[in-house]
DOTORGU-912551 format. One line per 5 residues: their letters; for each residue x, y, z of C-alpha. Coordinates in Angstrom, 3 decimals. Example, Ala and Ser with C-alpha at 12.3 -4.5 7.8 and 13.67 -1.06 7.14 Angstrom:
<sites>
AS	12.300 -4.500 7.800  13.670 -1.060 7.140
</sites>
This chain:
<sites>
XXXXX	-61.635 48.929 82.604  -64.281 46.411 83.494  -64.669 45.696 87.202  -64.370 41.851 87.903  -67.658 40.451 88.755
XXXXX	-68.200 39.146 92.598  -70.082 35.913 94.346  -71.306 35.436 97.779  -69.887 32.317 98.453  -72.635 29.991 100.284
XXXXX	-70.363 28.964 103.553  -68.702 31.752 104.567  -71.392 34.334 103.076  -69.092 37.006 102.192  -68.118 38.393 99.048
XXXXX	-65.687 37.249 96.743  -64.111 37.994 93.408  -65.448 35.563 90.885  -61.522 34.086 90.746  -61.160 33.492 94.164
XXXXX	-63.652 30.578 94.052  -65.829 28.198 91.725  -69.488 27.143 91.456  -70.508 23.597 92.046  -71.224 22.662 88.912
XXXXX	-67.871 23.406 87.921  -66.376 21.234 90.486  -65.581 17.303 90.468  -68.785 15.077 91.298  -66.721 12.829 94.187
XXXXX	-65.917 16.621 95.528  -69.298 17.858 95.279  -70.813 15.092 96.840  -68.478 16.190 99.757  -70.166 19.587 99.662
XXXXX	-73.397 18.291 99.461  -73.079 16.001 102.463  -72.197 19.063 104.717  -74.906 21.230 103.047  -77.416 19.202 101.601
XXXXX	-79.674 22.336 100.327  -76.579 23.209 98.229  -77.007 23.807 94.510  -75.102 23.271 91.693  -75.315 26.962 90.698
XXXXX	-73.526 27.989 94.359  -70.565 29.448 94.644  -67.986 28.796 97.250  -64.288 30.373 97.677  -61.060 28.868 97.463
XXXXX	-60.614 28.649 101.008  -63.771 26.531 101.917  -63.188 24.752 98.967  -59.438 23.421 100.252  -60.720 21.956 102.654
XXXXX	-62.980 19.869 100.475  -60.646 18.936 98.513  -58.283 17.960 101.012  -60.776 15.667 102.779  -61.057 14.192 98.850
XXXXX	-57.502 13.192 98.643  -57.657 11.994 101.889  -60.502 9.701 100.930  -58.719 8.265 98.212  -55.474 7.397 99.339
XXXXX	-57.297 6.129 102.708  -59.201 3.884 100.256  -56.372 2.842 98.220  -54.247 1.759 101.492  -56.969 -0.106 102.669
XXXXX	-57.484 -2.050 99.768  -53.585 -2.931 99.604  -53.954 -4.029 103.373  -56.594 -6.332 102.201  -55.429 -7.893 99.976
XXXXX	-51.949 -8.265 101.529  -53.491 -9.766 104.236  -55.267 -12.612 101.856  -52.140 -12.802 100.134  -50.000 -13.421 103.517
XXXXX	-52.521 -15.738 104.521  -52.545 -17.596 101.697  -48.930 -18.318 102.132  -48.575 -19.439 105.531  -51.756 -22.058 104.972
XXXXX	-51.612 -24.879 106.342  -54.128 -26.967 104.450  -51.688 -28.823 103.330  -47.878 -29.437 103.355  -45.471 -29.749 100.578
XXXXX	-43.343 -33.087 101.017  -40.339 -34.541 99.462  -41.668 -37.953 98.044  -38.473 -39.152 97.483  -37.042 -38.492 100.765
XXXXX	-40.727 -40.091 102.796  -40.498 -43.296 100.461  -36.651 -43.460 100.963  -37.021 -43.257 104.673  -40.645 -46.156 104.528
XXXXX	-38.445 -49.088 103.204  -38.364 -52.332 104.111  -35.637 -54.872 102.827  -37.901 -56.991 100.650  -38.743 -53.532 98.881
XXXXX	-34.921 -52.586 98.666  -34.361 -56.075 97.673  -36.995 -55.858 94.613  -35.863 -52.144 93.650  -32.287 -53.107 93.440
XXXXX	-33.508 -56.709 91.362  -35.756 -54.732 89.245  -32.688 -52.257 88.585  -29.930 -54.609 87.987  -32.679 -56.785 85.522
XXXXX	-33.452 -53.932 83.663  -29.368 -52.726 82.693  -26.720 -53.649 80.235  -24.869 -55.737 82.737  -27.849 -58.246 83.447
XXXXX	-28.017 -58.537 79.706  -24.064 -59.095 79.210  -24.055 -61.579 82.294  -26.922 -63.233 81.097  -25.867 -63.981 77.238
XXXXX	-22.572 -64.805 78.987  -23.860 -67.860 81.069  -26.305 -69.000 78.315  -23.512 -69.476 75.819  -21.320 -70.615 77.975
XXXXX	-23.664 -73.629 79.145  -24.626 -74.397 75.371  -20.910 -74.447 74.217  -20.209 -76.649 77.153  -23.072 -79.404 76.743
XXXXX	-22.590 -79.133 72.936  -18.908 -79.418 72.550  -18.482 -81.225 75.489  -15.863 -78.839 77.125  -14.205 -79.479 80.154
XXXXX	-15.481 -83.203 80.104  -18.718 -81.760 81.007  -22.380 -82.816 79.313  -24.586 -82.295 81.759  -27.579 -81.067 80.023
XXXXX	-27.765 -82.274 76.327  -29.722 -80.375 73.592  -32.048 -79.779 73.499  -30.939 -78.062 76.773  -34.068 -79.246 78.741
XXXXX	-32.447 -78.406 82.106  -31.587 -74.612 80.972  -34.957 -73.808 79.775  -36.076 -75.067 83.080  -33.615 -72.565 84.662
XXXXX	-34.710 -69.256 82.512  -38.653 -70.584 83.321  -37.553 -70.682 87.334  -35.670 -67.251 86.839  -38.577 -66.040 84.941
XXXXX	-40.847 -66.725 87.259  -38.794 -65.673 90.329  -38.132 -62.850 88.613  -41.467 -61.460 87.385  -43.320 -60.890 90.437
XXXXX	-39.683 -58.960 92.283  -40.124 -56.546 89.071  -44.028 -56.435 89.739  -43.070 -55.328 93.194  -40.812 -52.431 92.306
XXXXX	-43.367 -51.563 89.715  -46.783 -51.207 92.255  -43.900 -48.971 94.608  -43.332 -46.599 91.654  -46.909 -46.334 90.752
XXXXX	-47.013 -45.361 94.546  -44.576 -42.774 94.067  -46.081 -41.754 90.766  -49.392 -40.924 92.750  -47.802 -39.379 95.527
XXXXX	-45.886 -36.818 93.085  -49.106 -36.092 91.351  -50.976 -35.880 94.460  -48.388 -33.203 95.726  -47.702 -31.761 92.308
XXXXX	-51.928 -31.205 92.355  -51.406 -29.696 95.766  -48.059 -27.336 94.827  -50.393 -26.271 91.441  -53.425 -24.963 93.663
XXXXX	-51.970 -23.396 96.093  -49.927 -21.778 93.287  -52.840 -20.847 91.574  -54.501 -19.109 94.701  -51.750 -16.748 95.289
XXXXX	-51.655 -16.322 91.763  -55.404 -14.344 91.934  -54.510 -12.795 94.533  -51.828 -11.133 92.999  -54.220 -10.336 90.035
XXXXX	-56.510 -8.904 92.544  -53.551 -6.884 93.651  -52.749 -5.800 90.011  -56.188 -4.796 88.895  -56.744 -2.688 92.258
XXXXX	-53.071 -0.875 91.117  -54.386 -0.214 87.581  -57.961 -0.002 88.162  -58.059 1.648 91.095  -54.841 3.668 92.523
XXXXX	-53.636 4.809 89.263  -56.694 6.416 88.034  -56.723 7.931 92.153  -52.847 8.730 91.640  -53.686 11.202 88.436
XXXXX	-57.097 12.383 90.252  -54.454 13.712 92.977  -52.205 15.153 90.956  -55.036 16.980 89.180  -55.883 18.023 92.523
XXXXX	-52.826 19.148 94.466  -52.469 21.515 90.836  -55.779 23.086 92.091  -54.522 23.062 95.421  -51.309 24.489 94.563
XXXXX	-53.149 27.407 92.330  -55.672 28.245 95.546  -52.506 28.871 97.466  -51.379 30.899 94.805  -53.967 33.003 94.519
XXXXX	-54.460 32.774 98.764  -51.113 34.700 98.764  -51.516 37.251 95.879  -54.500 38.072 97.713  -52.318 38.625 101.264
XXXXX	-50.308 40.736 98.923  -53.085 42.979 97.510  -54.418 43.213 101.175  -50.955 44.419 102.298  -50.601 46.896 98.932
XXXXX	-53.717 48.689 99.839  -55.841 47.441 96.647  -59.077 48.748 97.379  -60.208 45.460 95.803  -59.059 43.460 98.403
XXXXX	-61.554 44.197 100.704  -63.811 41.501 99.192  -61.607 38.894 100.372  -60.454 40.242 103.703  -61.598 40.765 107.283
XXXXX	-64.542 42.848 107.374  -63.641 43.962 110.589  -60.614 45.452 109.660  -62.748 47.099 106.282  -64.695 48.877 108.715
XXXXX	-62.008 49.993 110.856  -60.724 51.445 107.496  -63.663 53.046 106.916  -64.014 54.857 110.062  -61.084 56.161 109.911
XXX	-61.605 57.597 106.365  -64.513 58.861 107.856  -62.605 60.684 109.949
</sites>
């Protein structure tokens, strides 16, 4: 049977079975570069154990989820900031022209409102036939205004003209609120849109950046998880006697077992 080939690992210098450890070049460059910060004369054709190279890996996953926390924090904080800004306030037109009025401007909104309905139209067709049918046919005894009606179309010019300038009024006060709305709408839309990268920003750091790191971790606490594995079949061949196990244990206690065979 073939005897499984050993490596000095480069930390520890001791020997170990080939197994019980990997050579840089196999190893991930981010974990690597970890290595090669400690040791910088380290080459890719090293070896190093499983137990020096926990605690590189470790330190990795540390790294990354320090990273990725960090990043959230940021851009929580931008987002939170965002929110509570207070470049400018969102108002209730309605309510802040409501509360501005004066009565010449209540008195023009509620002209302009009952001129522009059904019932200022019915009213008003009302009275003009009435005052035709009563200068024509002479009803009542009344003929004040003969046709051609001279005196009513100097009423309707006297209404129109009266008239005009109220609607005028409550026109210019809704092209007031018009602006206003548009002014806040434009306000409501970019703060809106500001939050709205940020929250992009947050999206493309959880798909960019943490989920990519999420399965790097995984892959890694697999590797861990196999190290341990083969940490504790190596306690067990220790504690069976396997004459093998020696490469991996305390050389201390190998020599103590040699003396004593010696013996």
């Amino acid at each position: 049977m073939a005897e499984a080939k050993t490596a000095i690992c480069f930390i520890d210098r001791r020997e170990h079975m080939e197994i019980d450890g990997r050579y840089l070049k196999d190893l991930e460059p981010a974990t690597r570069n970890l290595i090669k910060g400690d040791y910088p004369k380290s080459k890719v054709t090293d070896f190093i154990c499983d137990h020096d190279l926990l605690k590189y890996q470790l330190m990795r996953v540390d790294g990354m989820v320090n990273s990725d926390v960090k990043q959230t924090q940021k851009i929580s904080r931008r987002l939170t900031k965002a929110m509570q800004s207070d470049d400018y306030d969102i108002v209730d037109v309605n309510d802040n022209l409501a509360k501005s009025l004066t009565f010449g401007q209540r008195v023009s909104d509620a002209v302009a409102r009952f001129g522009g309905s059904w019932g200022f139209i019915g009213v008003f067709t009302f009275v003009l036939v009435a005052w035709m049918c009563i200068n024509a046919l002479h009803l009542f005894g009344m003929h004040f205004d003969p046709y051609p009606f001279i005196l009513l179309n100097l009423a309707l010019s006297c209404i129109a003209a009266i008239q005009a300038p109220i609607i005028m009024m409550s026109q210019n006060r809704a092209a007031d609120r018009d602006r206003m709305s548009s002014e806040n709408d434009y306000h409501v839309n970019q703060k809106s849109e500001h939050e709205l990268r940020i929250l992009h920003a947050k999206l493309d750091n959880l798909t960019q950046n943490q989920l990519p790191h999420s399965l790097e971790i995984q892959k890694l606490e697999i590797e861990i998880l196999g190290q341990i594995r083969t940490e504790l079949d190596m306690i067990q061949r220790n504690q069976l006697g396997n004459p093998k196990s020696g490469l991996n244990g305390n050389p201390q206690q190998e020599n103590e077992n040699s003396s004593e065979k010696d013996s």
